[in-house]
C-alpha positions in Angstrom: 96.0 297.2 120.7 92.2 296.8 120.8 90.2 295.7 123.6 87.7 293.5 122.2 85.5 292.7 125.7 86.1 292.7 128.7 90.0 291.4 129.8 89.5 288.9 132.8 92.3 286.8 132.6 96.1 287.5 132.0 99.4 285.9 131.7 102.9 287.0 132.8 105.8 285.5 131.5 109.3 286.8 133.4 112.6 286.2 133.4 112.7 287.7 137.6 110.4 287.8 140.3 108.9 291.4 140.3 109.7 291.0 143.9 111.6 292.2 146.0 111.4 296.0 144.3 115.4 296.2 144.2 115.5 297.7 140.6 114.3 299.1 137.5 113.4 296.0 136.2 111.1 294.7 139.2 109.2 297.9 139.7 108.2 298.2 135.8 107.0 294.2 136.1 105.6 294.6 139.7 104.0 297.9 138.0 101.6 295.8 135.2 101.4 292.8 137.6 99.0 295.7 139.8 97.6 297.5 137.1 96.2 293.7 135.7 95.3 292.3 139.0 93.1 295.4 140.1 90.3 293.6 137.4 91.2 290.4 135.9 93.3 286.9 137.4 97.1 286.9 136.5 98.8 284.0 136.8 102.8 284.3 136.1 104.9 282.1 134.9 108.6 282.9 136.2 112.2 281.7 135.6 114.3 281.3 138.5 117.7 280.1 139.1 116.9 279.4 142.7 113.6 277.6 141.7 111.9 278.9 144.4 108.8 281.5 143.9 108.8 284.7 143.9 107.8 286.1 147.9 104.5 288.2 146.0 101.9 290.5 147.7 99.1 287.6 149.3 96.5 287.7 146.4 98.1 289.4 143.7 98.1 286.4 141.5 95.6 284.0 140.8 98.9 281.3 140.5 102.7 281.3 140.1 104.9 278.4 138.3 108.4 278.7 138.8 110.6 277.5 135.3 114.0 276.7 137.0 117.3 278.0 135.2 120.3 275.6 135.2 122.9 277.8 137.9 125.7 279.2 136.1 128.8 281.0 137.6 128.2 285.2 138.4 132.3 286.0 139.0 133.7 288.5 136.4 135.4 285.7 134.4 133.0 283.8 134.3 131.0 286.7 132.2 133.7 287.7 130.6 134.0 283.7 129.1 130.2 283.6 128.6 130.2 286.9 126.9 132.9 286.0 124.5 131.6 283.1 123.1 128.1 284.6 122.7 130.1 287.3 120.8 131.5 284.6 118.5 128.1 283.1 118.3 126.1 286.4 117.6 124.1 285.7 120.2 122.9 288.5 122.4 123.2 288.1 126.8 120.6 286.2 127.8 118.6 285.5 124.7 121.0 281.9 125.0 120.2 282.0 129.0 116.5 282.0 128.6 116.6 279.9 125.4 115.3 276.4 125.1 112.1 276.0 127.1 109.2 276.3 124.7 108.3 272.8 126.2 107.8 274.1 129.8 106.0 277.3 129.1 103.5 274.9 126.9 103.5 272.4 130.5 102.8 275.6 132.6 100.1 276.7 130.4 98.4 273.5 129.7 95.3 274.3 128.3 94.5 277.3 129.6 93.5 280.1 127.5 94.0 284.0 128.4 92.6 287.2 127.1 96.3 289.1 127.4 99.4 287.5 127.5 102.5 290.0 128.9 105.9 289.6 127.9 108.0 290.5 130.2 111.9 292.0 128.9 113.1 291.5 124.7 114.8 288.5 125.9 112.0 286.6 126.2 110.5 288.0 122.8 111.5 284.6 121.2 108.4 282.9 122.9 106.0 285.0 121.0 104.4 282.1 119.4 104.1 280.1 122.2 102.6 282.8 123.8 100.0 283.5 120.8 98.9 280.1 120.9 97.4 280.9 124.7 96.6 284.2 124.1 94.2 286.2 122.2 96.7 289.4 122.7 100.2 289.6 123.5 102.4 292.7 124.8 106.1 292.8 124.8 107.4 295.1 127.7 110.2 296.7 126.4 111.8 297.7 129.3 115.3 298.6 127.2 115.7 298.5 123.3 118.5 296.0 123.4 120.3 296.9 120.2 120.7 300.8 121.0 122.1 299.9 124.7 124.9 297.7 123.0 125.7 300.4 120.4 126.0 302.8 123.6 128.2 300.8 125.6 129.9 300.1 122.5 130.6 304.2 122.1 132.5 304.4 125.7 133.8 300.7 126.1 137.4 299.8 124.5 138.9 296.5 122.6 137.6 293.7 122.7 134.6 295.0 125.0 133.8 297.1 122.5 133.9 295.0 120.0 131.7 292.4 121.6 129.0 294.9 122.1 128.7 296.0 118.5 128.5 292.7 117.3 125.7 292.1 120.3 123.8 295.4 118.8 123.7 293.9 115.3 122.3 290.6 116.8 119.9 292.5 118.6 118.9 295.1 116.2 117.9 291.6 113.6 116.0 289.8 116.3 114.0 292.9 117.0 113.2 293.4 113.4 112.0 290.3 113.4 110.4 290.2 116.8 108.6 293.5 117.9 106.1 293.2 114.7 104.9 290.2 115.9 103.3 291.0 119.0 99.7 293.0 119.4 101.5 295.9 121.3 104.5 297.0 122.4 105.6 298.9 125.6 108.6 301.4 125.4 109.2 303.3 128.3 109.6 306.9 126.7 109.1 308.7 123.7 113.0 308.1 122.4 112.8 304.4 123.1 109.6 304.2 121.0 110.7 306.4 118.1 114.4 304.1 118.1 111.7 300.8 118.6 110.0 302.3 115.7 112.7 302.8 113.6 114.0 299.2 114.0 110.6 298.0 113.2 108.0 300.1 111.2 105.3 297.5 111.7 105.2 297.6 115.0 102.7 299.0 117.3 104.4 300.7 119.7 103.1 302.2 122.9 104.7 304.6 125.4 104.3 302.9 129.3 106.8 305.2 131.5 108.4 303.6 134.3 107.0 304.2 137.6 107.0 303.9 141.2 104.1 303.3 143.8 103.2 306.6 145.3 104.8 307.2 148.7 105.3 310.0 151.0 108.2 312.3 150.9 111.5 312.1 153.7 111.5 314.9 155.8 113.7 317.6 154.3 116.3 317.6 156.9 116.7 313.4 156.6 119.8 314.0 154.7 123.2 313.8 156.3 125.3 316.5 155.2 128.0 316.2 153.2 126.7 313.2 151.9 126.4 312.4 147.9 124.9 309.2 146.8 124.5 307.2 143.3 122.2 304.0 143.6 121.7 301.4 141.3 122.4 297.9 140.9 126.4 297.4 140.3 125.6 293.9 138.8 124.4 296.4 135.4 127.5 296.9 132.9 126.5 300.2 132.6 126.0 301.1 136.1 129.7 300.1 136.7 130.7 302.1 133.8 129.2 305.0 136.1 130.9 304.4 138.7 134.1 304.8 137.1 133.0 307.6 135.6 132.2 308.6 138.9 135.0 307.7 141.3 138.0 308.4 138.6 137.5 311.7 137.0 134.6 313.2 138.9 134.8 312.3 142.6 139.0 313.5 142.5 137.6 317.2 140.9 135.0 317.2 144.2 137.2 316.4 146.6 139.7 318.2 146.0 137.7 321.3 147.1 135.6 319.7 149.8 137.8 316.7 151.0 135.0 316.4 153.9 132.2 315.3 151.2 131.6 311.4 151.0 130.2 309.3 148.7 128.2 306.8 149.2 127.1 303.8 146.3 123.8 302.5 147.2 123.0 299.1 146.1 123.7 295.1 145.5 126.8 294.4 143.3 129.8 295.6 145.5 132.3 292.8 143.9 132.1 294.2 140.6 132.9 298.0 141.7 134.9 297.4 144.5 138.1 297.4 142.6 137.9 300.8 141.2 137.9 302.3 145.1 140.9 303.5 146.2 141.6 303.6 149.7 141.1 306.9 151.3 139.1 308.6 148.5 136.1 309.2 150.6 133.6 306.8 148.6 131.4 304.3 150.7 129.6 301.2 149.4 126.4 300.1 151.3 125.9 296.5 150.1 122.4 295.4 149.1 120.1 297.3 151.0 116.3 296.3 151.6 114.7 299.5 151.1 116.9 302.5 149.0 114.6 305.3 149.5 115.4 305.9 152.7 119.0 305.2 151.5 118.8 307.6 149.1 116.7 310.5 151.5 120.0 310.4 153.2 122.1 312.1 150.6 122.4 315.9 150.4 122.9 315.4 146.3 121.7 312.4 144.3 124.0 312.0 140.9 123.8 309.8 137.9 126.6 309.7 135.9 126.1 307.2 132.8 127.4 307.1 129.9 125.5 304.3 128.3 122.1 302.2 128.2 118.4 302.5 127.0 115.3 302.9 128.8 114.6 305.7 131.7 116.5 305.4 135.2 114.5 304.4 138.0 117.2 305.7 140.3 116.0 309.3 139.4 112.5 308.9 140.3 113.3 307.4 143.2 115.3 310.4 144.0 112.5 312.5 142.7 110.1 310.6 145.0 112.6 311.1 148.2 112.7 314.8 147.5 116.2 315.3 146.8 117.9 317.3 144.0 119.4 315.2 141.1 123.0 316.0 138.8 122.7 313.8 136.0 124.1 313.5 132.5 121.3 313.9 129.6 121.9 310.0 129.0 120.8 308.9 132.0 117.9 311.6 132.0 116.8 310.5 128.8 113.1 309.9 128.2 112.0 311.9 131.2 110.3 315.1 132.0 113.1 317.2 132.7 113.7 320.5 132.7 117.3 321.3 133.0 117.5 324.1 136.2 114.4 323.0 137.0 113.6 320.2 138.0 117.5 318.3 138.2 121.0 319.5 136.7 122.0 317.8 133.7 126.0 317.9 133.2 128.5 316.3 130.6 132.0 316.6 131.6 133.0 315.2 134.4 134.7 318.9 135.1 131.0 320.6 134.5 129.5 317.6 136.4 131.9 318.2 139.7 130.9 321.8 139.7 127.2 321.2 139.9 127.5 318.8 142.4 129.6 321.5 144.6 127.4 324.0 144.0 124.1 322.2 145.2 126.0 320.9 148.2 126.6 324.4 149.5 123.5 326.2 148.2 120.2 324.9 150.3 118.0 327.0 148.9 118.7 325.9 145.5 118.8 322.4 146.6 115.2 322.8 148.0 114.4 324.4 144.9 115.3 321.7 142.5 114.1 318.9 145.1 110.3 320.6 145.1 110.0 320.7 141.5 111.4 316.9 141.3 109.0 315.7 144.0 106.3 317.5 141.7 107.2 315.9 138.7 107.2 312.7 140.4 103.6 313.3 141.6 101.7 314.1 138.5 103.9 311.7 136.2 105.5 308.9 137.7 103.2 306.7 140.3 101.7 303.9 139.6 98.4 305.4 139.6 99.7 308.0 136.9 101.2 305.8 135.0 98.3 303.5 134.4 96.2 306.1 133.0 98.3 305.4 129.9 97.7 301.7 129.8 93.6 302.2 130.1 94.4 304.4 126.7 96.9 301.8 125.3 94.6 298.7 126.1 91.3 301.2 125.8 90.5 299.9 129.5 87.9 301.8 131.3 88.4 300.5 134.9 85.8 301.6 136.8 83.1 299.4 134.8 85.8 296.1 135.5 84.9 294.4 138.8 88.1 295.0 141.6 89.8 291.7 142.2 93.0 293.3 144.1 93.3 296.4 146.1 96.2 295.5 147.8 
């Protein structure tokens, strides 16, 4: 993508409010919403359900208009219906959700003009010529590559499920073929998303913009409650809840039957799609939404993340890296960051290899500690804010020192 002057104005089209920082998906958005605002006006253009605006930082954007969405039902039926006939359809999830309002993007933008226009998720990808219209330069932020995290959960889910999802990968392998070539840049979020993003679509130029967190101190190393083991996410995610019974069915049992005083505890907003695969008795707590999770997740002794499918790299490991506690992962769910197995987390694939590690952290400290450090390390020099917007300056050859501050917040 080439810089040609200065940028002073941008434009953020989203399909959620970057705010509250609950998840993956708000922190990477929040995370170029900053990086813009620091030296040019962003005004964002939003799709809510609720209708109402997002609760931003005062001053981060020059203006907000909210697009509302038509409410649709969130029980597990419901998805399932929804799912099915956008199956028979070849339609991917919420490519048909966000569908349909080229009029009302136009109406929002009126005749303003903008030097960058963002792009916010692959399901929005659609509007990239509503978008070039306003825009001298567009950027799609790839926060997943759609097609590959179908074909994963395609490899673990059964029937029907299964079935659904490979038919959603096709869909979503076409649209980005079409799609990603059409914008001025694209942002993957890791070397492997890029080279699979690349792949799909040769033509495309095709960035690397990590995910991030903003830079915060680290817990106090004796803030964790022993005999505590925590996975965090959101339990709305297909994949997440895949994890979790991962998790709780064939790794928790191994764990607990050697150290029936460990808990677990599940750390984030979703509890009516996981609740059902909890016995009673098994030692496994859910905590409900919660408004900050670092210091939810400075509370555990071991921090594990057990998938089995998706794209992207896994906020919930940074944010474990940022609270200074050691991480047992599987390689998926490590995938695309600067690991170093033994190092700097524990990668494990079984679920019997997977139970071990986790024992074996809880009753070594010094090896905790050990893995912790390097984590918080690897956090500092690669996965703030700050470090992760030196990439954009070379991606959008941004020098930002000459460009005049407009937010500091």
């Amino acid at each position: 993508m080439s810089n040609t002057g200065k940028i002073r104005s941008v434009l953020f089209l989203s399909p959620e409010s970057p705010y509250p920082l609950h998840g993956g998906g708000q922190y990477r958005t929040a995370s170029l919403i900053h990086y813009f605002a620091g030296f040019a006006n962003v005004d964002l253009i939003l799709f809510s359900e609720s209708g109402k605006p997002a609760l931003l930082p005062k001053g981060l954007v020059h203006s907000q208009t909210v697009i509302p969405l038509p409410p649709h039902g969130k029980g597990t039926l419901e998805r399932y219906a929804r799912n099915a006939r956008r199956a028979l359809l070849g339609v991917p999830p919420l490519i048909d959700r966000l569908g349909g309002l080229r009029s009302a993007i136009e109406d929002a933008i009126g005749a303003k003009h903008y030097d960058v226009g963002i792009v916010e998720h692959f399901w929005l990808a659609p509007y990239v010529l509503t978008m070039r219209q306003a825009c001298t330069q567009t950027v799609l932020d790839l926060h997943n590559v759609e097609s590959m995290l179908h074909q994963s959960c395609a490899e673990i889910d059964q029937g029907l499920v299964a079935t659904g999802h490979r038919r959603f990968a096709r869909s979503s392998r076409r649209l980005e073929t079409k799609y990603l070539p059409q914008f001025s840049a694209v942002l993957a979020t890791s070397d492997a998303d890029r080279a699979i993003a690349q792949q799909i679509a040769p033509d495309a130029r095709i960035s690397v913009y990590p995910n991030s967190l903003p830079a915060v101190a680290a817990p106090p190393p004796d803030s964790d409650e022993p005999g505590t083991v925590i996975f965090s996410g959101n339990f709305e995610y297909h994949p997440n809840i895949d994890a979790v019974e991962f998790l709780v069915k064939e790794i928790w049992p191994l764990i607990r039957s050697q150290r029936p005083d460990l808990r677990l505890r599940l750390v984030g907003r979703g509890d009516k799609f996981i609740r059902h695969l909890i016995p009673p008795g098994s030692g496994v707590e859910l905590s409900g939404e919660v408004e900050k999770a670092m210091p939810e997740i400075a509370r555990g002794r071991v921090i594990v993340a057990p998938l089995r499918m998706g794209s992207g790299t896994r906020i919930k490991i940074l944010e474990a890296w940022a609270a200074n506690r050691p991480v047992v992962a599987t390689p998926l769910a490590a995938q695309g960051l600067r690991i170093e197995d033994g190092k700097n987390i524990v990668l494990a694939v079984t679920a019997h290899s997977f139970a071990d590690q986790v024992l074996q952290l809880v009753s070594n400290a010094p090896e905790r500690d050990r893995l912790a450090a390097r984590g918080r390390l690897t956090f500092e020099e690669n996965y703030t804010w700050d470090a992760a917007w030196v990439t954009l300056d070379r991606c959008l050859q941004v020098t930002r020192s000459e460009e005049v501050s407009r937010y500091t917040g």
